[in-house]
BALOBA-1460 file (C-alpha; in Angstrom, 3 decimals):
// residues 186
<rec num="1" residu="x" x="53.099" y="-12.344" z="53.710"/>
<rec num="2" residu="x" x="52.641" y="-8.268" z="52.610"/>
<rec num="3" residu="x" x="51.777" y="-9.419" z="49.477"/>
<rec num="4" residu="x" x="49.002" y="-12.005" z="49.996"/>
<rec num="5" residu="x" x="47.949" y="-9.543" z="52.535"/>
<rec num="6" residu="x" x="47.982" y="-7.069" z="49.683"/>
<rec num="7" residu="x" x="46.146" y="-8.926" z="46.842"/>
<rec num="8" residu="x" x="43.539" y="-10.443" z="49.606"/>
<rec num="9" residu="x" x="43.129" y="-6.961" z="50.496"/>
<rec num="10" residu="x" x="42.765" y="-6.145" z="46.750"/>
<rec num="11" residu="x" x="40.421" y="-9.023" z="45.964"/>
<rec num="12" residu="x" x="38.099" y="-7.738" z="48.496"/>
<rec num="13" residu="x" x="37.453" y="-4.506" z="47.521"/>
<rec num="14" residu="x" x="37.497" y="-5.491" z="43.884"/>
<rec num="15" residu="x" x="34.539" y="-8.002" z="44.600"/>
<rec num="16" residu="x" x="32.612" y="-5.320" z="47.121"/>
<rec num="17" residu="x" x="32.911" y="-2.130" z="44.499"/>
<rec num="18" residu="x" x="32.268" y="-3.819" z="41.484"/>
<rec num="19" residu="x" x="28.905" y="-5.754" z="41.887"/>
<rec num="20" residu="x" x="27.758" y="-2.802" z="43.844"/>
<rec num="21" residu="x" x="25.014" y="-2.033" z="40.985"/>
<rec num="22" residu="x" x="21.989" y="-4.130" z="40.436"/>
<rec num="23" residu="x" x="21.695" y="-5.481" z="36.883"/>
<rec num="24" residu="x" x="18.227" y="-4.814" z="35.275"/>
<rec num="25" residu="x" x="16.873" y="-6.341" z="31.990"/>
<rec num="26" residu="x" x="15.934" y="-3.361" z="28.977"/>
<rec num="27" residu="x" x="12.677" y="-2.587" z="29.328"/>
<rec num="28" residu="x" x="10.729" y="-3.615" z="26.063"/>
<rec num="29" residu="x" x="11.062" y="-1.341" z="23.088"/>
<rec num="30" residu="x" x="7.605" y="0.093" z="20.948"/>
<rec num="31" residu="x" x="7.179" y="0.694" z="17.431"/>
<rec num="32" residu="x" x="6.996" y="4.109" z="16.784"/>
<rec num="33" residu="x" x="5.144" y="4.986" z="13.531"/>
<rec num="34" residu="x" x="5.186" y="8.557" z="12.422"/>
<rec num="35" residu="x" x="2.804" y="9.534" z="9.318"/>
<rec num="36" residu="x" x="3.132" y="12.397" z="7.279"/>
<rec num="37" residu="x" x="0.906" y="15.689" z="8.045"/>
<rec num="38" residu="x" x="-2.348" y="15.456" z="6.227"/>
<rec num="39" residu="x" x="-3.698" y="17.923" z="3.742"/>
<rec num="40" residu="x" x="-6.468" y="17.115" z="1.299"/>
<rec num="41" residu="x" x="-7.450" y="18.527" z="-2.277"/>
<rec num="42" residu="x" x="-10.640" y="18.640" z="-3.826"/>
<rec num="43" residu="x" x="-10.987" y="15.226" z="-6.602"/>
<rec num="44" residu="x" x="-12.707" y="16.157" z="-9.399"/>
<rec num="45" residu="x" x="-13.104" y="14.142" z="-12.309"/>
<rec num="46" residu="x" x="-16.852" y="14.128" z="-15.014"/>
<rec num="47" residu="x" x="-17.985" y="12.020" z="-12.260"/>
<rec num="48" residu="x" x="-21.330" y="12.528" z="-10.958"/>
<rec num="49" residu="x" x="-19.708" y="12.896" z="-7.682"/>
<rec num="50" residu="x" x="-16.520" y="14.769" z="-5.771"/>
<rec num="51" residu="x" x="-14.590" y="14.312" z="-2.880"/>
<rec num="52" residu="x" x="-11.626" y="15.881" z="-0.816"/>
<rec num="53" residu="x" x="-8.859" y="13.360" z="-0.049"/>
<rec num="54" residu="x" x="-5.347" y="13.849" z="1.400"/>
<rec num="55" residu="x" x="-2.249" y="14.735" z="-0.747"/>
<rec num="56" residu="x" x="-0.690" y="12.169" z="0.561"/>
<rec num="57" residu="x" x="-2.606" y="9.603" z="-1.420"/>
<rec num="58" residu="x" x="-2.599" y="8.675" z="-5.468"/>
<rec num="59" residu="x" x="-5.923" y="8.718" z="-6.834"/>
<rec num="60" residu="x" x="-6.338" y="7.292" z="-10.163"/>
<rec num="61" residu="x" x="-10.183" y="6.904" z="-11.792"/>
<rec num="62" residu="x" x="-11.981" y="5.151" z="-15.084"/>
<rec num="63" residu="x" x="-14.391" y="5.561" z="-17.589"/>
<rec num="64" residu="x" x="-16.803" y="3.653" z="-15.098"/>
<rec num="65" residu="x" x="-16.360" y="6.525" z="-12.130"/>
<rec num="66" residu="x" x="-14.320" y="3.524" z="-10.068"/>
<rec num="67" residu="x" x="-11.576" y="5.261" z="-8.035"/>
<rec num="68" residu="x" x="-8.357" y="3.873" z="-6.729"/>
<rec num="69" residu="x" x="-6.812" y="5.800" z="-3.653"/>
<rec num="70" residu="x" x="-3.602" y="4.438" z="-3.121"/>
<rec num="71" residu="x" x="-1.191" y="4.815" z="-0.051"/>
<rec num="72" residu="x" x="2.386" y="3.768" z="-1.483"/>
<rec num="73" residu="x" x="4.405" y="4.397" z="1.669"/>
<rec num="74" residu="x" x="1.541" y="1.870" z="4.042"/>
<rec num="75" residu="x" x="1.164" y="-0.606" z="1.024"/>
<rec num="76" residu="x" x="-2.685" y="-0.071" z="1.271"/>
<rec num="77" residu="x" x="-5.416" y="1.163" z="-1.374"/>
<rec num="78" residu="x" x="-8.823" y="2.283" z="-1.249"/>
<rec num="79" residu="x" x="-11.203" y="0.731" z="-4.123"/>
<rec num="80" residu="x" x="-14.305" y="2.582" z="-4.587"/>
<rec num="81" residu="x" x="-16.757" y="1.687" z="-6.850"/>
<rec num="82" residu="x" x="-19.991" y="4.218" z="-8.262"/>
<rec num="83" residu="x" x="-23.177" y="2.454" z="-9.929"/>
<rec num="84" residu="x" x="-26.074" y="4.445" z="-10.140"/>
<rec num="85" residu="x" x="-29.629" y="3.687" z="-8.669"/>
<rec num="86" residu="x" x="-32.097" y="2.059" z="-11.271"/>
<rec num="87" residu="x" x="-34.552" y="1.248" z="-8.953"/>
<rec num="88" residu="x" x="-32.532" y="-0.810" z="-7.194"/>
<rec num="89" residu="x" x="-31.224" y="0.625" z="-4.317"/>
<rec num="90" residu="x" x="-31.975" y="-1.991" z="-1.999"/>
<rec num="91" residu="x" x="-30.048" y="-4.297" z="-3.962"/>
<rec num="92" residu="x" x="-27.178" y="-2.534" z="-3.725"/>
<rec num="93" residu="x" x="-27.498" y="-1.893" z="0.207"/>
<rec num="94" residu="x" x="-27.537" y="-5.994" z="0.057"/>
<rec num="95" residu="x" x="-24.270" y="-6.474" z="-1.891"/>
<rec num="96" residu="x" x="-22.560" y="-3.966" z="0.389"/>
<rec num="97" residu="x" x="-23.175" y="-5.020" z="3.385"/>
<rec num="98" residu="x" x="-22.715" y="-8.666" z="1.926"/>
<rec num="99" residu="x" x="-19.072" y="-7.184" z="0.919"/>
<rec num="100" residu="x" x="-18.939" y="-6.525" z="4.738"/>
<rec num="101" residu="x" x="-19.924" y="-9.536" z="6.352"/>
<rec num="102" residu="x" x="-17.642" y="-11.756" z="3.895"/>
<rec num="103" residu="x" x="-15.008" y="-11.002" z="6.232"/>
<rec num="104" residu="x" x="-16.918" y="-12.141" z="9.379"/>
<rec num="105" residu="x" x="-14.802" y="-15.470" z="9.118"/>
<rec num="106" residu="x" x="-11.779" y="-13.991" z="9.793"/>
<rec num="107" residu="x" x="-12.782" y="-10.825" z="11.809"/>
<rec num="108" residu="x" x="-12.987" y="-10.522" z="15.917"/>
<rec num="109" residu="x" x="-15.882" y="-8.240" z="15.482"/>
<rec num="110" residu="x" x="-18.006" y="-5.625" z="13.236"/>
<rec num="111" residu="x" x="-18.989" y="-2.451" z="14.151"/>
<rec num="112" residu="x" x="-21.002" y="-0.019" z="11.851"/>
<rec num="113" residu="x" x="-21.191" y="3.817" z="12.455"/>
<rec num="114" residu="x" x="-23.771" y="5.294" z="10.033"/>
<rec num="115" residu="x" x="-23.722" y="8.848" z="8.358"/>
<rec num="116" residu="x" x="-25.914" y="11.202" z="7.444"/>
<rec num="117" residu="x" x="-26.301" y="14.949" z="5.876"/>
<rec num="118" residu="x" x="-29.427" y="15.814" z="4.662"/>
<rec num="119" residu="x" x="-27.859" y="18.665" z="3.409"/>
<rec num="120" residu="x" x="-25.816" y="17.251" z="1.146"/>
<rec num="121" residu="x" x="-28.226" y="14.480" z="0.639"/>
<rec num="122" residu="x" x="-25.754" y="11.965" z="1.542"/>
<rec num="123" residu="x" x="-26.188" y="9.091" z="3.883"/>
<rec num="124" residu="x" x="-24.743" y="5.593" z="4.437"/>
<rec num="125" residu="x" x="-22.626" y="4.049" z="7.020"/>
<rec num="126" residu="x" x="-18.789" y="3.373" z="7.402"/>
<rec num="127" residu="x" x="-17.899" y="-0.646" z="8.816"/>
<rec num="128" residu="x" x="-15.168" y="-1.377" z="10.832"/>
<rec num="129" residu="x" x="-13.831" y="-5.182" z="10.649"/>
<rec num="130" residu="x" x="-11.625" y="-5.559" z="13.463"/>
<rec num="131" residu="x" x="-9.270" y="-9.340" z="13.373"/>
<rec num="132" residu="x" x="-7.438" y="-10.494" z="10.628"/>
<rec num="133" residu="x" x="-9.822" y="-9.680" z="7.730"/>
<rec num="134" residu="x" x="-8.605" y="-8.950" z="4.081"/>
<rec num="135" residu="x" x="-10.760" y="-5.241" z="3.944"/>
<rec num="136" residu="x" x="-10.144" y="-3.576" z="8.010"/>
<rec num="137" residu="x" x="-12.669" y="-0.643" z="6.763"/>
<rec num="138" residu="x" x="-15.887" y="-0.540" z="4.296"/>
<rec num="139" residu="x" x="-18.369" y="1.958" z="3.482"/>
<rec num="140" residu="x" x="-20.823" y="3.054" z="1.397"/>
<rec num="141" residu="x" x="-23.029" y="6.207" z="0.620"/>
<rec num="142" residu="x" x="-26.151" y="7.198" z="-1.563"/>
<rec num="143" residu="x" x="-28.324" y="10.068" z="-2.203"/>
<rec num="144" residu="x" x="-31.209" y="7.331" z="-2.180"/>
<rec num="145" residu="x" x="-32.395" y="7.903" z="-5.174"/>
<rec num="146" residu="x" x="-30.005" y="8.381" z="-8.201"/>
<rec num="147" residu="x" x="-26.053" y="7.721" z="-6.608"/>
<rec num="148" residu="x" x="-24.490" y="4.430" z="-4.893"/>
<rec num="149" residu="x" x="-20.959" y="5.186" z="-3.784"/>
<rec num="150" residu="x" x="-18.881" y="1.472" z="-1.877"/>
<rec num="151" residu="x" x="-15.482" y="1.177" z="-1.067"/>
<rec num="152" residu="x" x="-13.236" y="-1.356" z="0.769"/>
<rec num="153" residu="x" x="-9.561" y="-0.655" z="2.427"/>
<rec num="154" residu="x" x="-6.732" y="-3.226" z="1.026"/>
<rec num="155" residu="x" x="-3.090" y="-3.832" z="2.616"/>
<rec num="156" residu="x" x="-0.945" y="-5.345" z="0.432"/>
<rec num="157" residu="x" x="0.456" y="-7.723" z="3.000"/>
<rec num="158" residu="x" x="-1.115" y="-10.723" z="4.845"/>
<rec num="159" residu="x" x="-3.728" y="-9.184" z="7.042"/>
<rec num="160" residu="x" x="-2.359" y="-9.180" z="10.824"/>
<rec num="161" residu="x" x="-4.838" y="-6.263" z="12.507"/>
<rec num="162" residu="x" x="-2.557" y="-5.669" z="15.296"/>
<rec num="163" residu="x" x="0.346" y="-4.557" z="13.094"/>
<rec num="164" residu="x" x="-1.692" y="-2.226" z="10.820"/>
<rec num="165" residu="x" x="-3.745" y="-1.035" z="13.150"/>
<rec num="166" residu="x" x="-2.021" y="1.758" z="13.291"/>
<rec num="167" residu="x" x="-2.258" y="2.429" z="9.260"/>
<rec num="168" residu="x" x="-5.952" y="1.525" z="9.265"/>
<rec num="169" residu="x" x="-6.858" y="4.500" z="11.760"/>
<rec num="170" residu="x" x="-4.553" y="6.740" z="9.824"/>
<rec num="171" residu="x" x="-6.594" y="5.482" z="6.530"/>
<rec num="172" residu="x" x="-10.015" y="6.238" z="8.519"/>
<rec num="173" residu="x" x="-9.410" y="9.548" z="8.659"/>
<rec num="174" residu="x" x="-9.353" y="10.515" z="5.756"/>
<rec num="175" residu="x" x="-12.276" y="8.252" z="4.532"/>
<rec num="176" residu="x" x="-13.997" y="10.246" z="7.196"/>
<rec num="177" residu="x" x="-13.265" y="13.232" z="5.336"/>
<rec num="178" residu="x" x="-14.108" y="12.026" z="2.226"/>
<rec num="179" residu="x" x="-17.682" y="10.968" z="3.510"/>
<rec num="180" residu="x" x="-17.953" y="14.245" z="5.328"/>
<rec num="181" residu="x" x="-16.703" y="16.007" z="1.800"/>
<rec num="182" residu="x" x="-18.637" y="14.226" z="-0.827"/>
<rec num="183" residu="x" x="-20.944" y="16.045" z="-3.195"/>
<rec num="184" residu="x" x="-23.526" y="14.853" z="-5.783"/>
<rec num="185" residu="x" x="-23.122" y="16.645" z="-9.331"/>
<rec num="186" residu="x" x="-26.401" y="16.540" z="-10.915"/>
């Protein structure tokens, strides 16, 4: 009789003490992307043009003044393409912003912030495509009247905007810079 009394006794407090904590499901985890500090360099190439861009990027140009600005470590690259105005500047404007709305199929929503330093004599306007479209950023710049500067951001991976959001803003950045950097070499 001790003993049942014993191991009832036992069973009791066993069942009391151990489910005295309330069990609570993780709470959910976020993605924590960390880019590297950003620094930038004057480009300069026999282009009729330069730019600062970050160290972080490759930049690789041709005989034609195209420039590549790759980002290895975010799979992404930044085509830019020069042709120079022949009378024919509103022509251009047209396939640009053609360029741009190509990805309306695919995109949420466009939104177009335009730049401008008479100073420098540089103007055009930098597109956001927000959704799943191939090119998340576009721009393009001109002195109006000899220059024509476009250039499109690429991820090498199936376009999903929520997961490189993140990259794209890091990206626009530094195409900010270069907009706010670029000269015209006469």
């Amino acid at each position: 009789m001790n003993k049942r009394i014993l191991i009832s006794s036992l069973a009791i407090i066993l069942l009391t003490t151990s489910c005295s904590e309330e069990t609570l499901p993780k709470p959910k985890g976020f993605l924590r992307l960390a880019y590297a500090e950003t620094n930038y360099q004057k480009v300069t190439s026999d282009c009729p043009y330069t730019f600062e861009f970050s160290t972080n990027a490759v930049v690789q140009s041709n005989e034609k003044c195209w420039v590549n600005i790759s980002y290895p470590k975010l799979k992404a690259a930044l085509n830019i393409t020069y042709r120079p105005v022949e009378n024919n500047l509103r022509e251009l404007l047209q396939e640009s912003e053609k360029l741009t709305y190509n990805h309306a199929i695919k995109a949420d929503g466009i939104s177009a912030q335009p730049f401008d330093d008479g100073a420098k004599k540089v103007y055009g306007s930098l597109s956001e495509v927000t959704g799943n479209a191939a090119s998340p950023l576009q721009f393009h710049l001109t002195d109006s009247t000899k220059h024509f500067i476009t250039g499109a951001l690429y991820f090498k991976v199936q376009p999903n905007y929520d997961s490189i959001l993140p990259a794209v803003k890091y990206v626009e950045k530094d195409l900010k810079h270069l907009m706010e950097t670029l000269e015209w070499r006469d």
